[in-house]
C-alpha positions as CSV (number, residue, x, y, z in Angstrom):
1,X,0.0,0.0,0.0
2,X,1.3,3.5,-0.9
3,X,2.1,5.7,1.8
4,X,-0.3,8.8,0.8
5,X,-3.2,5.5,0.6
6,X,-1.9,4.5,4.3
7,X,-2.3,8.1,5.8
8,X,-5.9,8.4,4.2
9,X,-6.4,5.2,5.9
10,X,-5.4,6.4,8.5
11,X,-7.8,9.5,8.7
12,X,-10.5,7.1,8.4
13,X,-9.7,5.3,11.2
14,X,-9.1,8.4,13.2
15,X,-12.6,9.6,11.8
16,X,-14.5,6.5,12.5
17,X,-12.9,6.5,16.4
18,X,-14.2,9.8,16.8
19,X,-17.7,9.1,15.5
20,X,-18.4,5.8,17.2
21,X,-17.1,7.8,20.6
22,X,-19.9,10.6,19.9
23,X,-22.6,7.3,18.9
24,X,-21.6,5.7,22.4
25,X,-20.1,7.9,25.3
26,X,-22.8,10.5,26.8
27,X,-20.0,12.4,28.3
28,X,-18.7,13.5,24.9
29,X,-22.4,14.6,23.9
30,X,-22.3,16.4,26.4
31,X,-19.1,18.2,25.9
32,X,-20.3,18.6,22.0
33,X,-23.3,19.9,23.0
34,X,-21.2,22.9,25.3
35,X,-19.3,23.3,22.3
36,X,-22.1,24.1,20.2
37,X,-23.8,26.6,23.0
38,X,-20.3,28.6,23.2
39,X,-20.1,28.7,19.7
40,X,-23.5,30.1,19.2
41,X,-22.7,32.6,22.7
42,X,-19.7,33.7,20.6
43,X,-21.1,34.5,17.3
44,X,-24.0,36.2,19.3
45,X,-21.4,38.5,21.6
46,X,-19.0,38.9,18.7
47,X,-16.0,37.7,20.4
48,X,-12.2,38.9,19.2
49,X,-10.0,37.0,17.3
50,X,-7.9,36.1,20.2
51,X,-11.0,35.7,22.2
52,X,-11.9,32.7,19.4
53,X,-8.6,31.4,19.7
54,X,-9.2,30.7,23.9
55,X,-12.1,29.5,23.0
56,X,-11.4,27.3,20.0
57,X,-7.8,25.7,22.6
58,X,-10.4,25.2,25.7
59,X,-13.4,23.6,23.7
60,X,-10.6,21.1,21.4
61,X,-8.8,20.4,24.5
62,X,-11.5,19.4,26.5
63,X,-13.1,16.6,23.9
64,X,-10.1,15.3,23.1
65,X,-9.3,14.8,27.0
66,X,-12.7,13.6,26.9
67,X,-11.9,11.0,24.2
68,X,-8.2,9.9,26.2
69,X,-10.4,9.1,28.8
70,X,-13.1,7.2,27.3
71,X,-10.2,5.0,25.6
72,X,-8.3,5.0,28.8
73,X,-11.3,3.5,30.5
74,X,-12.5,0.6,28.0
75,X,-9.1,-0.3,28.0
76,X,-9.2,-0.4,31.8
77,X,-12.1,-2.6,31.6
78,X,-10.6,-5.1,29.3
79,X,-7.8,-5.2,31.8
80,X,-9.6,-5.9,34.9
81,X,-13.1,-7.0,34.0
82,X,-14.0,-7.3,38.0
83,X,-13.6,-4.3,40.6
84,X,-10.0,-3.4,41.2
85,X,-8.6,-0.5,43.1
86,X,-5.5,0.1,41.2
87,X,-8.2,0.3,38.0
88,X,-10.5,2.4,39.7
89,X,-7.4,4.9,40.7
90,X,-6.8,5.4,36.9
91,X,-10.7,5.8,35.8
92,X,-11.1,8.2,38.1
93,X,-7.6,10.1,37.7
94,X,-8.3,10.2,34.3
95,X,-11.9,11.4,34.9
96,X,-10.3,14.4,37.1
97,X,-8.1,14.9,34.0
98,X,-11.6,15.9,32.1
99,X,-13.1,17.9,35.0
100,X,-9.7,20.1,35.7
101,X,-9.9,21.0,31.9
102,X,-13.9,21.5,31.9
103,X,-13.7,23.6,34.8
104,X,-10.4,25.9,33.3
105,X,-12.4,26.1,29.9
106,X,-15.4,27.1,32.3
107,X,-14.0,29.7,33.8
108,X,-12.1,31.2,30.7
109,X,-15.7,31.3,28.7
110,X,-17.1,33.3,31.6
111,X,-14.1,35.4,31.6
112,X,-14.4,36.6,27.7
113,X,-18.2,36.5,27.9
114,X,-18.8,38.6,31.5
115,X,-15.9,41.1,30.2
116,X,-17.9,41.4,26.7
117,X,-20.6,42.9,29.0
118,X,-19.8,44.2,32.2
């Protein structure tokens, strides 16, 4: 196989992880679905460029962490089908990964959007 056919391959792979993680982890909707809302908050409030730029680093940041974990955790579950404390420390490290992140991007979009206004 050619190499320029192996890295299309490899987009499809990459493009089919990231579609059969929004068809199957809720957590992800949900972060898509905050996406979306800041999106539309920042078209409304006519953010700045640099303002975009936060926002664009906080919302990619935050789904990708959000797809480490969800890969982190079914390959956690392959490794220890039954309750195990070492696996549970990782899950929920790796869930407090997702939740720093979520609250920094939380508290940069209320940063740009409360100084657009007040």
């Amino acid at each position: 196989m050619s190499y320029f056919k192996k890295r299309i391959q490899a987009f499809g792979f990459a493009f089919n992880g990231l579609f059969t993680a929004l068809k199957t982890e809720t957590h992800l909707k949900i972060h898509l679905l905050a996406t979306i809302l800041v999106v539309i908050a920042g078209i409304y409030s006519k953010i700045s460029k640099i303002e975009w730029i936060a926002i664009i680093i906080c919302c990619g940041t935050v789904i990708a962490a959000e797809l480490f974990n969800s890969a982190i955790e079914k390959v956690c579950d392959i490794i220890s089908p039954d309750k195990n404390p070492k696996i549970k420390f990782i899950k929920d490290v790796s869930a407090g990964a997702v939740l720093v992140l979520s609250l920094m991007s939380i508290c940069v979009a209320v940063f740009i959007f409360a100084s657009n206004y007040f």
